[in-house]
PDB file of N, CA, C and O in Angstrom:
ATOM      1  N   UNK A   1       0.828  -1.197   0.000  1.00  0.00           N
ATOM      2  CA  UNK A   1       0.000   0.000   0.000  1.00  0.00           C
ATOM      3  C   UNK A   1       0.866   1.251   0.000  1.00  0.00           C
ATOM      4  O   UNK A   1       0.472   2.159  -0.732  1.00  0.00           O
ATOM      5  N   UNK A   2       1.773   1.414   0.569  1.00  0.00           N
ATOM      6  CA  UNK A   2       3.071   2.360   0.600  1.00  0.00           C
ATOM      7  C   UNK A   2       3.484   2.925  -0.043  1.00  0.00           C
ATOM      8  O   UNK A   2       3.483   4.116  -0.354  1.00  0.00           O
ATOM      9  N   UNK A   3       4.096   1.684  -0.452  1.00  0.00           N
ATOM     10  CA  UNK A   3       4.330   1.488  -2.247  1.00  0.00           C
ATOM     11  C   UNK A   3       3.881   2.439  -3.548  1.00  0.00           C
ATOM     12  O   UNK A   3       4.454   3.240  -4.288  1.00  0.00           O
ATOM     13  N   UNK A   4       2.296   1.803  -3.380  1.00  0.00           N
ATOM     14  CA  UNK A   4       1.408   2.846  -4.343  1.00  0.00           C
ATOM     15  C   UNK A   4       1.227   4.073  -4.035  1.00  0.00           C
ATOM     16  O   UNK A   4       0.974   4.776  -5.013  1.00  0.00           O
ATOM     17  N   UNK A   5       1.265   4.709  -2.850  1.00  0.00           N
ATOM     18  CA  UNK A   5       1.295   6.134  -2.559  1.00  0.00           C
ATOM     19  C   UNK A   5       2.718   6.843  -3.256  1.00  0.00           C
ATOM     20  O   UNK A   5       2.757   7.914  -3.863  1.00  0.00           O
ATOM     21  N   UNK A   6       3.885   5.893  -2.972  1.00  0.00           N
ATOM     22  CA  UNK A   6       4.748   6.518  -2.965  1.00  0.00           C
ATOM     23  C   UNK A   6       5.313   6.649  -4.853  1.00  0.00           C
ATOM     24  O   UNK A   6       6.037   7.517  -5.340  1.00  0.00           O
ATOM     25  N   UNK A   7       4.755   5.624  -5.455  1.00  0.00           N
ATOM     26  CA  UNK A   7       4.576   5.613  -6.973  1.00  0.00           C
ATOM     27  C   UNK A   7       3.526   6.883  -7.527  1.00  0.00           C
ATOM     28  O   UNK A   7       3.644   7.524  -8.571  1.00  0.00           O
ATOM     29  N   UNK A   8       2.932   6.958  -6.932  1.00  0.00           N
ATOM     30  CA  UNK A   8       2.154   7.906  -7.211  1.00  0.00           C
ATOM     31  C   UNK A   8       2.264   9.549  -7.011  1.00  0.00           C
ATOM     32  O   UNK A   8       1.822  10.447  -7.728  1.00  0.00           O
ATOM     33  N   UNK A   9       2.893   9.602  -5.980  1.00  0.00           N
ATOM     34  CA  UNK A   9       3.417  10.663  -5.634  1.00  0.00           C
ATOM     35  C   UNK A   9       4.484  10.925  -6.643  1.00  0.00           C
ATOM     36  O   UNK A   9       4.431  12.083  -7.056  1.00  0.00           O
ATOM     37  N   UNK A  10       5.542  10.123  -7.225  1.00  0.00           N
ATOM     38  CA  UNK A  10       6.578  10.477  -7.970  1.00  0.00           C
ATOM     39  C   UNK A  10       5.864  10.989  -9.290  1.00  0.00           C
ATOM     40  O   UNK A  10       6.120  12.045  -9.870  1.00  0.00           O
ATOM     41  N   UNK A  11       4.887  10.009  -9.666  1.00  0.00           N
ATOM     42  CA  UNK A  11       4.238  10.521 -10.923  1.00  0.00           C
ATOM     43  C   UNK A  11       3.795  11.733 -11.065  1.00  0.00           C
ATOM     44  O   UNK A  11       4.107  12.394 -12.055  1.00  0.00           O
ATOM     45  N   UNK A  12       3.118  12.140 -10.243  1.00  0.00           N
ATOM     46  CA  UNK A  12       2.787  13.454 -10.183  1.00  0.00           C
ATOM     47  C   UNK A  12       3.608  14.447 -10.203  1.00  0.00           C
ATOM     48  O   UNK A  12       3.388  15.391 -10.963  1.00  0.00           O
ATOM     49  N   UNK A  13       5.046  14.424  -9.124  1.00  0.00           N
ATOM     50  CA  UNK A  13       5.904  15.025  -9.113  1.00  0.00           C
ATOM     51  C   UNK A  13       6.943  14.883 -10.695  1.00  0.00           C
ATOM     52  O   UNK A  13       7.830  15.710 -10.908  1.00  0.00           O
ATOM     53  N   UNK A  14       6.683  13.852 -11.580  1.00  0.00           N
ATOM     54  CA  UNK A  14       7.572  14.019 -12.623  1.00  0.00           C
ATOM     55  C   UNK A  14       6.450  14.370 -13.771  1.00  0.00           C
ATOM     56  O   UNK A  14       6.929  14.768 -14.832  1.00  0.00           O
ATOM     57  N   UNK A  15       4.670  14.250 -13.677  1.00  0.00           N
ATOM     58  CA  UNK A  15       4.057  15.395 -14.345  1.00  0.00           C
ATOM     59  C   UNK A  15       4.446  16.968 -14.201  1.00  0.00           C
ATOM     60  O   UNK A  15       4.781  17.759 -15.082  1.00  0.00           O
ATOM     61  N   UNK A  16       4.329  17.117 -13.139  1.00  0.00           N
ATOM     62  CA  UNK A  16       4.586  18.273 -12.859  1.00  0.00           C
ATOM     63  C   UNK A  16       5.559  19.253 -13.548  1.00  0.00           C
ATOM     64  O   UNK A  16       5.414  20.207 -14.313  1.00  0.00           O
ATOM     65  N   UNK A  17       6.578  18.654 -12.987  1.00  0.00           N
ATOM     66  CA  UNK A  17       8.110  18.977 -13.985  1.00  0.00           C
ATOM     67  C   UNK A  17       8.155  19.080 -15.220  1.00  0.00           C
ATOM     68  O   UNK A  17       8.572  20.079 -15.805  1.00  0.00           O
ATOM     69  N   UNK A  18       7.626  17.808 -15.889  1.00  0.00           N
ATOM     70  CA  UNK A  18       7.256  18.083 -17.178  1.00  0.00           C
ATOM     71  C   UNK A  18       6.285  19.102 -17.811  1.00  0.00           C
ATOM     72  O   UNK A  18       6.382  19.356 -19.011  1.00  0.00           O
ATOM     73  N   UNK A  19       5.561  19.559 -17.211  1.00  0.00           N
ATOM     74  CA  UNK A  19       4.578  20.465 -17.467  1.00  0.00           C
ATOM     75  C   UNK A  19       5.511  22.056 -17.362  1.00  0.00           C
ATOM     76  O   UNK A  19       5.661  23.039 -18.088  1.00  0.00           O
ATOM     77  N   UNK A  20       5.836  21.746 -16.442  1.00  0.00           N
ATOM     78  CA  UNK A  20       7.096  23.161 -16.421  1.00  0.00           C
ATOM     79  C   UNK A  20       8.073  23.215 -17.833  1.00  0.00           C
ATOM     80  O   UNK A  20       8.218  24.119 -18.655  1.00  0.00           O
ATOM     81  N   UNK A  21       8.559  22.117 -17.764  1.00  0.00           N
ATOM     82  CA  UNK A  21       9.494  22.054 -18.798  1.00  0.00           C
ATOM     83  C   UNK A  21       9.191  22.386 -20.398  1.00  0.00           C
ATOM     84  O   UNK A  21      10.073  22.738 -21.181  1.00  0.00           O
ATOM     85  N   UNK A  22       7.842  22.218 -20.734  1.00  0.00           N
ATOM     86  CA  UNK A  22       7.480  22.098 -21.518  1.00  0.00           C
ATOM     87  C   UNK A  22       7.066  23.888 -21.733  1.00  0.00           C
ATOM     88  O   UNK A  22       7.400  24.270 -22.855  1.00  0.00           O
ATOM     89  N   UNK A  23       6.545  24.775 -21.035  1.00  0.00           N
ATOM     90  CA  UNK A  23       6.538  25.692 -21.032  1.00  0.00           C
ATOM     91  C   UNK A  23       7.683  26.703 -21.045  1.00  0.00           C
ATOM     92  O   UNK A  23       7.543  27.836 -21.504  1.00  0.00           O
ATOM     93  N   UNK A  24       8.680  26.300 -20.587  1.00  0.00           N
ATOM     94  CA  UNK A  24      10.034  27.157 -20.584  1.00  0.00           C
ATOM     95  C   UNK A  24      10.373  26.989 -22.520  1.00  0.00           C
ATOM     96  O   UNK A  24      10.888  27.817 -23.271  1.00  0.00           O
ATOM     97  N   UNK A  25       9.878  25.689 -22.808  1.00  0.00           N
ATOM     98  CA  UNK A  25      10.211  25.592 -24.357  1.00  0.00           C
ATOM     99  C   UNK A  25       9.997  26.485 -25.308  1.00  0.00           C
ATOM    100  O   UNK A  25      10.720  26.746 -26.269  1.00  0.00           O
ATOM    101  N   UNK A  26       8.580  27.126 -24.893  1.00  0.00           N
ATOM    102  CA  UNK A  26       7.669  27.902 -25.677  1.00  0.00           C
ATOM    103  C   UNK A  26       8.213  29.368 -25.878  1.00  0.00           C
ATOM    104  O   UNK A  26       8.528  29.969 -24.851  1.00  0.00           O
ATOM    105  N   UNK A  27       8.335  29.908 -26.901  1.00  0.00           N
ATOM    106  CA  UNK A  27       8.888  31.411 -27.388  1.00  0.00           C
ATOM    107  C   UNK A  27       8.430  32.584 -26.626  1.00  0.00           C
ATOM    108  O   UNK A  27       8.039  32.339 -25.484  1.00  0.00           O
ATOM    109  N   UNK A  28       8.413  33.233 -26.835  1.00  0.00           N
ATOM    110  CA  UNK A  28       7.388  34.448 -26.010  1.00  0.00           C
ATOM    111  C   UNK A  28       6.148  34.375 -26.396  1.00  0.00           C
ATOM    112  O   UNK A  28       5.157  33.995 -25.772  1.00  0.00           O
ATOM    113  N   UNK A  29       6.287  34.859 -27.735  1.00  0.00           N
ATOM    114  CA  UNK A  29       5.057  34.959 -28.358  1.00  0.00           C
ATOM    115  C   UNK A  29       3.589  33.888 -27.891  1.00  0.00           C
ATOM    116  O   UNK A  29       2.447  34.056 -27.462  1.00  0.00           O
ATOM    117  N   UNK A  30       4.929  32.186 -28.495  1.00  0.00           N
ATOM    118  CA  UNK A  30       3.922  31.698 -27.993  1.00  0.00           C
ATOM    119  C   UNK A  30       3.136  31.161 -26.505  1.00  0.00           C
ATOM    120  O   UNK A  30       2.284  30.296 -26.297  1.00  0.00           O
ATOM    121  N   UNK A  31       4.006  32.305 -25.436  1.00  0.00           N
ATOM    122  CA  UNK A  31       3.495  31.999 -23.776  1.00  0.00           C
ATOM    123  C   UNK A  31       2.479  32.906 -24.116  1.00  0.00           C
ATOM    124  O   UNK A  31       1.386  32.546 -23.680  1.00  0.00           O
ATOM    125  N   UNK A  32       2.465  33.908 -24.714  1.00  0.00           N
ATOM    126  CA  UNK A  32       1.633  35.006 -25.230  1.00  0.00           C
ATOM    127  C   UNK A  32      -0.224  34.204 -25.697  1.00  0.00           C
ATOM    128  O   UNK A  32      -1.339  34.246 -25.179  1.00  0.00           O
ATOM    129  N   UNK A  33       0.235  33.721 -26.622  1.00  0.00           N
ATOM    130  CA  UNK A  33      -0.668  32.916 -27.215  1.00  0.00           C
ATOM    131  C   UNK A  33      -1.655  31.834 -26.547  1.00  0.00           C
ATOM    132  O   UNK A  33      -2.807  31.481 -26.801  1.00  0.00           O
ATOM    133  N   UNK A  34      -0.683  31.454 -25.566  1.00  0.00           N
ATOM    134  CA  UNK A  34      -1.383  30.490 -24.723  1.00  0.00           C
ATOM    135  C   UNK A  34      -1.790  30.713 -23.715  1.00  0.00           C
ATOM    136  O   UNK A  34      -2.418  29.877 -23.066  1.00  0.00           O
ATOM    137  N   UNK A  35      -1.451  32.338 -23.159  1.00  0.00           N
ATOM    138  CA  UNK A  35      -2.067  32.869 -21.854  1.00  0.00           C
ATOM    139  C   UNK A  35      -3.565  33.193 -22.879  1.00  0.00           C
ATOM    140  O   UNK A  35      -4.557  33.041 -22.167  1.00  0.00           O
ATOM    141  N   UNK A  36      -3.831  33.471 -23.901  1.00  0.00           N
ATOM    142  CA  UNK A  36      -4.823  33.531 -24.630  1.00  0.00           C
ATOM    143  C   UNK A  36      -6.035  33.048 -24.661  1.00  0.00           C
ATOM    144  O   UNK A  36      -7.226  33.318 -24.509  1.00  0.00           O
ATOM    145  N   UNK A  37      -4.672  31.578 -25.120  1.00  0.00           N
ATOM    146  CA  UNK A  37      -5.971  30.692 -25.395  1.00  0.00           C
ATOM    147  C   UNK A  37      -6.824  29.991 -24.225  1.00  0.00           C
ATOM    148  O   UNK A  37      -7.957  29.520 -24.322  1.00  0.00           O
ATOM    149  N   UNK A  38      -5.842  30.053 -22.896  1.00  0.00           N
ATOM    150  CA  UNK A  38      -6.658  29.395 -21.543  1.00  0.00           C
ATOM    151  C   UNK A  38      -7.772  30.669 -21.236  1.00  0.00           C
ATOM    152  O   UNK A  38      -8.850  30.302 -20.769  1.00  0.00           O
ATOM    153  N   UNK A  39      -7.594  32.059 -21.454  1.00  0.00           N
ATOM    154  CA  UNK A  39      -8.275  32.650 -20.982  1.00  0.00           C
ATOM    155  C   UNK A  39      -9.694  32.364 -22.261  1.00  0.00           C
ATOM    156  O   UNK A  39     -10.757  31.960 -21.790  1.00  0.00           O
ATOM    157  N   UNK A  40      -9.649  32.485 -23.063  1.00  0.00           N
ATOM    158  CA  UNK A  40     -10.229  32.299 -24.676  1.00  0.00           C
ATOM    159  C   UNK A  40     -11.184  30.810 -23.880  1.00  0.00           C
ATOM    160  O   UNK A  40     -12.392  30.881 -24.104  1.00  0.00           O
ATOM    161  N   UNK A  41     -10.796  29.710 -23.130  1.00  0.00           N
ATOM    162  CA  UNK A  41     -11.475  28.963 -23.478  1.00  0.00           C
ATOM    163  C   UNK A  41     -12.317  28.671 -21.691  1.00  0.00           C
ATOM    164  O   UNK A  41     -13.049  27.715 -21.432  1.00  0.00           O
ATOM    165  N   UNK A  42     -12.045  29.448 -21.011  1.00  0.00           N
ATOM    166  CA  UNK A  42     -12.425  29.985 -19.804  1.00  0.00           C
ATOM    167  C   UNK A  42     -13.703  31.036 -19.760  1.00  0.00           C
ATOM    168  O   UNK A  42     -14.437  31.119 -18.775  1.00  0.00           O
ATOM    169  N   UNK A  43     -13.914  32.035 -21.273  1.00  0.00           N
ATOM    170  CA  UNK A  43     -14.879  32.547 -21.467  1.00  0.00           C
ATOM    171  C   UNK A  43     -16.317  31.931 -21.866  1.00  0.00           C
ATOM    172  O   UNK A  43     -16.352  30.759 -22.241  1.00  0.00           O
ATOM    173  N   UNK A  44     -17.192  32.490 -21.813  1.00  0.00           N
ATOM    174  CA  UNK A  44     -18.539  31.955 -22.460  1.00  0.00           C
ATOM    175  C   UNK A  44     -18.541  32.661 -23.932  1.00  0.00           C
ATOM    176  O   UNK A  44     -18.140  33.766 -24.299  1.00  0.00           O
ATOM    177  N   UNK A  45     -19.220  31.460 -24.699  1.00  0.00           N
ATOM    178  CA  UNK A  45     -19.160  32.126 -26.049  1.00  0.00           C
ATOM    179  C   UNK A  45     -19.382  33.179 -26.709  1.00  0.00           C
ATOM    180  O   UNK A  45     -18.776  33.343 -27.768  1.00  0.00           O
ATOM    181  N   UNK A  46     -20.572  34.427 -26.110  1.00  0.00           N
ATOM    182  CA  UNK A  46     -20.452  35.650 -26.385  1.00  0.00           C
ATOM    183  C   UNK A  46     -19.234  36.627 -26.244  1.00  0.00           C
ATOM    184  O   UNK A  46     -18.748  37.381 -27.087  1.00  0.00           O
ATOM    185  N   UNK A  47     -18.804  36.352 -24.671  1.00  0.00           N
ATOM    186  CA  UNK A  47     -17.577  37.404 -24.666  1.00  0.00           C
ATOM    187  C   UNK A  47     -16.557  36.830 -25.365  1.00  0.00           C
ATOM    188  O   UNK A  47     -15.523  37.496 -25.410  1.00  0.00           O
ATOM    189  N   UNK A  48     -16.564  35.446 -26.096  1.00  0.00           N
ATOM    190  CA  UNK A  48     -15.229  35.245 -27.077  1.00  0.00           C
ATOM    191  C   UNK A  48     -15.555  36.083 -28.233  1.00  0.00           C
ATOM    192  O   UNK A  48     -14.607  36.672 -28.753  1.00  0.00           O
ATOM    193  N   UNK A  49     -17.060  36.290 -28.873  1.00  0.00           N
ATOM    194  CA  UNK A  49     -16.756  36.621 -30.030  1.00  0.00           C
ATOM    195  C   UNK A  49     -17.108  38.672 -29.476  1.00  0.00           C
ATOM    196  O   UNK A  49     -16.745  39.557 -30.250  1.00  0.00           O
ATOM    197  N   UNK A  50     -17.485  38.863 -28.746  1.00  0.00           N
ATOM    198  CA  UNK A  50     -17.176  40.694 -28.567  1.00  0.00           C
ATOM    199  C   UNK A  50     -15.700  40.476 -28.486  1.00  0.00           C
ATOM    200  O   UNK A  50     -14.941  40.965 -29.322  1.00  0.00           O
ATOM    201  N   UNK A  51     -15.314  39.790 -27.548  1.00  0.00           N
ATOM    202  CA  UNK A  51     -13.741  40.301 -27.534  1.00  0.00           C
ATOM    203  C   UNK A  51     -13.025  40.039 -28.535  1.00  0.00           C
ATOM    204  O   UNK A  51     -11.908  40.554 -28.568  1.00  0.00           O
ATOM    205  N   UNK A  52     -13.476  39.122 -29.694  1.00  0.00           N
ATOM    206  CA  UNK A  52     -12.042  38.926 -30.851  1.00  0.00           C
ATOM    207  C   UNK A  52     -11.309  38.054 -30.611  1.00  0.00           C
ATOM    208  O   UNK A  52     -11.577  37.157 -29.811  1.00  0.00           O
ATOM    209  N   UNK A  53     -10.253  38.145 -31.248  1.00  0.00           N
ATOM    210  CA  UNK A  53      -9.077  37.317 -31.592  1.00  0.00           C
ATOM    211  C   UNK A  53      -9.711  35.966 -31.998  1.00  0.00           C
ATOM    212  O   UNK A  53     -10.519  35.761 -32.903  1.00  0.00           O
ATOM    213  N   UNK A  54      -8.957  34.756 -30.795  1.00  0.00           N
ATOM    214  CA  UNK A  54      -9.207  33.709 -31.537  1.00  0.00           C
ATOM    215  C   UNK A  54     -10.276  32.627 -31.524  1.00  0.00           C
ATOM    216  O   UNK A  54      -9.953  31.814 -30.659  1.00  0.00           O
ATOM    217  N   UNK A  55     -11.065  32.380 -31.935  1.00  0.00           N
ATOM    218  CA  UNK A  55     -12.397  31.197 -31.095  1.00  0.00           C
ATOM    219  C   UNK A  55     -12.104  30.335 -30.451  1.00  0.00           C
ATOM    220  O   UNK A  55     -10.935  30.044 -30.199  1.00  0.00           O
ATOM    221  N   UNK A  56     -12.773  29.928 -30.171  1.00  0.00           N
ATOM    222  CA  UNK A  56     -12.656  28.718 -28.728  1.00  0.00           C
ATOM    223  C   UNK A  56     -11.840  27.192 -30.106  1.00  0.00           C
ATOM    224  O   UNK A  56     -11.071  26.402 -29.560  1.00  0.00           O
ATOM    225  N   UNK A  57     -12.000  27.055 -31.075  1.00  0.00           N
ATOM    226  CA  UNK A  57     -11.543  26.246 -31.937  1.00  0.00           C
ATOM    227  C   UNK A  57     -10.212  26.419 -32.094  1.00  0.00           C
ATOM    228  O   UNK A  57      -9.449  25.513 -31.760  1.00  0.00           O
ATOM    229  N   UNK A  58      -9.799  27.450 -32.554  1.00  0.00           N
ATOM    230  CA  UNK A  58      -8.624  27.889 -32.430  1.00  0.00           C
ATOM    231  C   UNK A  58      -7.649  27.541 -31.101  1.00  0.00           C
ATOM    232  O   UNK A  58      -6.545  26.996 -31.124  1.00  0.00           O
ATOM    233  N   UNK A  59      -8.360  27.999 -30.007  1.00  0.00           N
ATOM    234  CA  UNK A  59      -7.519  28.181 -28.600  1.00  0.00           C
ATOM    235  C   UNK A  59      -7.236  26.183 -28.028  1.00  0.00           C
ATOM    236  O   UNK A  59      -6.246  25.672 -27.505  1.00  0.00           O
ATOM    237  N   UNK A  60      -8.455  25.610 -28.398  1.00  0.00           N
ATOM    238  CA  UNK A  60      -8.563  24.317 -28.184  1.00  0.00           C
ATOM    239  C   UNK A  60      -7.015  23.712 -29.483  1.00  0.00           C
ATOM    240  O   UNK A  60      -6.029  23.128 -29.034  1.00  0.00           O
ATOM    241  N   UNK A  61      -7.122  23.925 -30.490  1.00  0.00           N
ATOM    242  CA  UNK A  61      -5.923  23.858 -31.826  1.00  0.00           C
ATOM    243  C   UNK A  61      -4.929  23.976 -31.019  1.00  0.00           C
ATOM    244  O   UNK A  61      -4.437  22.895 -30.697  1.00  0.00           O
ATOM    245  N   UNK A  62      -4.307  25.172 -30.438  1.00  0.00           N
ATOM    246  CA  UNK A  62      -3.355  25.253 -30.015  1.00  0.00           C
ATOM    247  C   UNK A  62      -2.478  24.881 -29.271  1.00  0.00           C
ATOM    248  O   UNK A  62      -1.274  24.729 -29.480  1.00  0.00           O
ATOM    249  N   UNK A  63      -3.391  24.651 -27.925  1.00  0.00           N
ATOM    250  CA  UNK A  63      -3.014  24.201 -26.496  1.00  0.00           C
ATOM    251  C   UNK A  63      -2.713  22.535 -27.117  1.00  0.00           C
ATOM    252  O   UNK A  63      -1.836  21.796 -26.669  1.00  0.00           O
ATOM    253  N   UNK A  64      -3.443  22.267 -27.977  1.00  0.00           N
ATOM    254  CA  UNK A  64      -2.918  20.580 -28.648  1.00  0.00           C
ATOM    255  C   UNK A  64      -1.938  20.244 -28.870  1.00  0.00           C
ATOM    256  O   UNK A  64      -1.351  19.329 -28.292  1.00  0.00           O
ATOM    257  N   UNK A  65      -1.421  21.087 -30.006  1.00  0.00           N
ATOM    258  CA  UNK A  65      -0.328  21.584 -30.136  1.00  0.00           C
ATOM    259  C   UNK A  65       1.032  21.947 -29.595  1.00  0.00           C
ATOM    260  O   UNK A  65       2.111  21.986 -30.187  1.00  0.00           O
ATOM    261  N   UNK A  66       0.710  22.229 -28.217  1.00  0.00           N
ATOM    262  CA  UNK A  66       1.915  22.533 -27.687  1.00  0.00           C
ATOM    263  C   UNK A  66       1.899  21.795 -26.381  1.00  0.00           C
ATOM    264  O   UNK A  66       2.515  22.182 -25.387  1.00  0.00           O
ATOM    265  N   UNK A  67       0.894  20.321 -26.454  1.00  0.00           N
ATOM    266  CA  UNK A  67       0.895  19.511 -25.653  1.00  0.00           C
ATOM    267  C   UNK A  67      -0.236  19.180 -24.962  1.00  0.00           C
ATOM    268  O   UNK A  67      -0.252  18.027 -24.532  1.00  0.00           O
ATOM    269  N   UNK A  68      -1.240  19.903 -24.722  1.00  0.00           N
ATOM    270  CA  UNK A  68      -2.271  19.624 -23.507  1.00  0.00           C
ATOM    271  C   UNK A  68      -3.154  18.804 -24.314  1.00  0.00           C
ATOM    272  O   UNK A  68      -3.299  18.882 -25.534  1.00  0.00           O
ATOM    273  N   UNK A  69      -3.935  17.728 -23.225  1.00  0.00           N
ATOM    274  CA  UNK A  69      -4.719  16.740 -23.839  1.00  0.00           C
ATOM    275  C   UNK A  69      -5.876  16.996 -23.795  1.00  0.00           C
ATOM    276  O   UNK A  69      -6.337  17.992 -23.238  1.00  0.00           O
ATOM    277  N   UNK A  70      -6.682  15.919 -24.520  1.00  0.00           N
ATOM    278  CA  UNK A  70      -8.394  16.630 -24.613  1.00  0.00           C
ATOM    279  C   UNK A  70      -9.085  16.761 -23.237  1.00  0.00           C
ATOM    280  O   UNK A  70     -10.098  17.429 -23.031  1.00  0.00           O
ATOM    281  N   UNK A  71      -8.395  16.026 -22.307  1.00  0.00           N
ATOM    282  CA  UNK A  71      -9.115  15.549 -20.937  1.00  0.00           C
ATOM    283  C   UNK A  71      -8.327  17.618 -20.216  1.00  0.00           C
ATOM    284  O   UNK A  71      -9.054  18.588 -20.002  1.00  0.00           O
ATOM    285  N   UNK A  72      -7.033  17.593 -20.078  1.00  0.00           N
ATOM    286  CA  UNK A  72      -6.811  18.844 -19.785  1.00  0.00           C
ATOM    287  C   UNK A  72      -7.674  20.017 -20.323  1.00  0.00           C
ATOM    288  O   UNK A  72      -8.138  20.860 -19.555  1.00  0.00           O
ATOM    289  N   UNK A  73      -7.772  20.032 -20.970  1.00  0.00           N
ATOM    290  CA  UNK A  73      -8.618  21.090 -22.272  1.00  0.00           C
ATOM    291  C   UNK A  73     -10.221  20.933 -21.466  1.00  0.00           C
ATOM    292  O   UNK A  73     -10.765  21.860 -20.866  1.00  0.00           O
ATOM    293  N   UNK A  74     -10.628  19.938 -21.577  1.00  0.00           N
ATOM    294  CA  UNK A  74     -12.332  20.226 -21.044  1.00  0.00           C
ATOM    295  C   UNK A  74     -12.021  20.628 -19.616  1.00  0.00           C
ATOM    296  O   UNK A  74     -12.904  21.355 -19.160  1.00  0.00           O
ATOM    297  N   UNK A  75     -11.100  20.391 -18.831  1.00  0.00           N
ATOM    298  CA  UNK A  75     -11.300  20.624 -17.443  1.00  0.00           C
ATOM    299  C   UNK A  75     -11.262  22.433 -17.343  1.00  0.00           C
ATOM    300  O   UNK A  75     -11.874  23.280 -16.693  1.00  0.00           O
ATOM    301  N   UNK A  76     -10.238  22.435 -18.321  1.00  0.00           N
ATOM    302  CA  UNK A  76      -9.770  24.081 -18.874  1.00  0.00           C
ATOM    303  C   UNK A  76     -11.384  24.887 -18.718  1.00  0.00           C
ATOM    304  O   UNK A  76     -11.727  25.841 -18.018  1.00  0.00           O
ATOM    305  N   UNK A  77     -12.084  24.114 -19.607  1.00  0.00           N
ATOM    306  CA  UNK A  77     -13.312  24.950 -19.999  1.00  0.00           C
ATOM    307  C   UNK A  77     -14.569  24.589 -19.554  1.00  0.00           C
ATOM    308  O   UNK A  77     -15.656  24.705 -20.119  1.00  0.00           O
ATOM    309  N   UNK A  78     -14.185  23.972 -18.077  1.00  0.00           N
ATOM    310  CA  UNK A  78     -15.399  23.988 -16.841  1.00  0.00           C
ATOM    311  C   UNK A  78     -15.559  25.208 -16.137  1.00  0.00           C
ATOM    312  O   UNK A  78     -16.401  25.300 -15.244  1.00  0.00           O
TER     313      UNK A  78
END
């Protein structure tokens, strides 16, 4: 039982990291882009399209793109 706590705990702790890591990768622009698109997919669909830029299709495209999974992504846009 130990065991599995303690497997588990590492996993998380080497998600984690990786999730960092993966962001230090990203250009400016595109930390730019992706502070965007979480906010972009955090909105309700009216204030995406008054505010512009990119649709919720787009912002979902991206974050794919530069790694996040479909399961991350819907939790994104609870």
């Amino acid at each position: 039982m130990e065991i599995n706590k303690e497997l588990a705990r590492i996993a998380k702790e080497i998600k984690r990291i990786g999730s960092r890591t993966a962001s230090k990768n990203l250009s400016v622009p595109e930390q730019h882009q992706k502070a965007i698109a979480l906010k972009t997919l955090k909105m309700n669909d009216i204030g995406v399209r008054i505010m512009g830029g990119m649709s919720k299709q787009e912002a979902r495209d991206f974050l794919k793109k530069i790694g996040y999974t479909d399961t991350k992504i819907r939790d994104i846009e609870k």
